[in-house]
N, C-alpha and C positions, 0 to 999 in steps of 0.2 A: 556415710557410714557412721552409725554412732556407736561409742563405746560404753559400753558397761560400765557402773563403778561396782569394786568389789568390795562384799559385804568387810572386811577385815580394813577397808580405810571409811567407814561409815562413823559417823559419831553414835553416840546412845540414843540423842534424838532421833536422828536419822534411822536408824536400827529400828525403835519402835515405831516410828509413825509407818518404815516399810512394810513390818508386820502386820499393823491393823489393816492398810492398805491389801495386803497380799488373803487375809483372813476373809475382808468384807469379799474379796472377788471368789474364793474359794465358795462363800456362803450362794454368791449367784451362781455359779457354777454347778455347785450342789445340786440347787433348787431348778435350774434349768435340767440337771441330769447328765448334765457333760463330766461323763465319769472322768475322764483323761486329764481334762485343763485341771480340775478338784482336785488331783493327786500330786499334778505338777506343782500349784499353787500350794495346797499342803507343804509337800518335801522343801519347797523355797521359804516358807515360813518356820519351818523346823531348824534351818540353815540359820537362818538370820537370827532366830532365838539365841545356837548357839556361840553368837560372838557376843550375845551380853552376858555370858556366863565366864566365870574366870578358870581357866583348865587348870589351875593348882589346888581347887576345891576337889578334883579326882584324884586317885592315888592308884596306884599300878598297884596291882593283888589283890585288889578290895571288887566286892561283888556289890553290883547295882540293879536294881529290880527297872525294868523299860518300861517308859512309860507307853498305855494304851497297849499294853501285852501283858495282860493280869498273868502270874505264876511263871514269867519268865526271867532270866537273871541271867545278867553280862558280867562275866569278869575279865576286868582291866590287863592286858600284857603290856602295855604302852601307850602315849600320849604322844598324839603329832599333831600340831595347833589344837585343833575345833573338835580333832576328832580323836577319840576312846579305841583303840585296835585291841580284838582281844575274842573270847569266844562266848556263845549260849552257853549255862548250863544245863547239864541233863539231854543234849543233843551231838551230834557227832562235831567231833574238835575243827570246825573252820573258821581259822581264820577272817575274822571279819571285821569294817570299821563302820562304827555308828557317832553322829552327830552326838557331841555331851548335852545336848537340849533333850535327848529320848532318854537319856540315864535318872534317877529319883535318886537324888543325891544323898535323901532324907532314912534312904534303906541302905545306908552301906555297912560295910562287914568284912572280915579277912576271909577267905574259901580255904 
């Protein structure tokens, strides 16, 4: 049986080299049309993105535009590790956590 390591004891090296790793298998995955393993692949690389990001550059009440979802905007209600809990704008109020690797750090703002 082997065990996993978890991305949160991975060094930065590590981190990215699993990235391009997980990126290039996405790209055959794509190109072969294997919708499934693509998406898995994707979400795993979006993951590991977010532990080379530092969660003190997020601030709870501040509004972040997602990335790869033009016109859509997340605001912050709290920080647990990696992940941003909080809701869509302009959508019904759920509750939801997303990886701080889909937040645009570069659009933030009070709501």
């Amino acid at each position: 049986m082997s065990t996993e390591k978890r991305y949160s004891t991975y060094s930065e090296h590590e981190l990215k080299q699993e990235i391009a790793q997980l990126k290039e298998k996405s790209r055959k995955a794509e190109a072969l049309g294997i919708v499934n393993e693509f998406a898995v692949l994707e979400r795993k690389a979006i993951m590991a993105e977010a532990y080379l990001l530092n969660p003190k550059d997020f601030n709870k009440g501040e509004v972040y535009a997602i990335k790869n979802d033009p016109g859509v905007y997340f605001k912050i209600d709290y920080l647990n590790g990696v992940f941003a809990w909080g809701y869509r704008l302009g959508g019904e109020r759920q509750l939801e956590a997303l990886p701080i690797s889909l937040l645009d750090n570069a659009k933030g703002g009070k709501a």
